[in-house]
N, C-alpha and C positions, 0 to 999 in steps of 0.2 A: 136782367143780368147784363153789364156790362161785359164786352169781351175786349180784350187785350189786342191791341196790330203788334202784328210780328214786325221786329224792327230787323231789316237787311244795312247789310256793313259791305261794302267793298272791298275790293281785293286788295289795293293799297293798304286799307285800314286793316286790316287783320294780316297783311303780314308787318305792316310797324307794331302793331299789337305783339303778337311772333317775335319781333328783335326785339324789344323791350324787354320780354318777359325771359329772351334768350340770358339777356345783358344782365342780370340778378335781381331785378324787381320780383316783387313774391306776384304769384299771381293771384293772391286775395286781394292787396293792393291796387296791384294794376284795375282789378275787376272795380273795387269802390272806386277809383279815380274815375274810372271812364263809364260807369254807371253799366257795365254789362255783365253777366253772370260770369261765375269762376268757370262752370262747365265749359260754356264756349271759348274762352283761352287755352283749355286745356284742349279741346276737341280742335282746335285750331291749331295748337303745337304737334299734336300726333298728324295732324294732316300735311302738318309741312315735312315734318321730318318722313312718313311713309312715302309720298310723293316727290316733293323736291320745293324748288321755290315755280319753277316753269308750271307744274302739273295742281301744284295746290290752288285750290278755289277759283273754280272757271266759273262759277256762277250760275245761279237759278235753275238748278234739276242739269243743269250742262255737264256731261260726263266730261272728265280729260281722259284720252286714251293716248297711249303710243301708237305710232306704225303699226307696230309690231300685232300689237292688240286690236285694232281699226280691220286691218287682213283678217286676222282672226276672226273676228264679227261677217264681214262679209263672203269667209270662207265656209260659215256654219250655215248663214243664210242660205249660200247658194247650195249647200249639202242639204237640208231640211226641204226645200223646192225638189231637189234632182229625187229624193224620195218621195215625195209625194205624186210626182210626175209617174213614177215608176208604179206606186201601187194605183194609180187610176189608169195605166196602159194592165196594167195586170188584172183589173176588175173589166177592162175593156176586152179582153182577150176571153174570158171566163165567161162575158157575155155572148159575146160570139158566136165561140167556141160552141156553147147552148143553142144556139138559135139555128146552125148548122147542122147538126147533129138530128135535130128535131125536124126538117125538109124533108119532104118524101124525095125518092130516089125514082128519076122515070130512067126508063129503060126502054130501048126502041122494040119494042115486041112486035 
């Protein structure tokens, strides 16, 4: 079985893809001109228009975040740590807690 390579297009290319297709070319057209599926034009125009021109297609698994969103991300990280931290002080305490409880008591007799 033959398998297919995935063809990658750059960011340039698909956002002049994006203005063409903006500009009234249909995008069955544009898709036979430039030998690439309708799907990807189309998945290409919703990404411009949800994102912007700055935030569409950063490329290869590359997230675009905002600020806004980047804080966000590393504001959960460090919450997800500060708990975890917490329940192993809390299992360390519960150990303890046992292991003192369980000492005999001398008493100066």
């Amino acid at each position: 079985m033959i398998m297919k390579s995935r063809n990658r297009y750059d960011k340039t290319f698909k956002l002049e893809v994006v203005q063409r297709s903006f500009d009234g070319i249909p995008i069955k057209q544009l898709a036979s001109e430039l030998g690439i599926h309708p799907g990807n034009i189309s998945r290409w125009r919703k990404e411009f228009l949800d994102k912007g021109e700055n935030l569409s297609f950063p490329g290869n698994g590359i997230e675009a975040l905002t600020e806004e969103q980047k804080q966000i991300r590393r504001l959960e990280k460090e919450l997800a740590e500060s708990k975890l931290e917490t329940l192993i002080l809390k299992k360390a305490i519960r150990i303890f807690s046992r292991a003192t409880r369980s000492l005999p008591i001398h008493t100066n007799e």
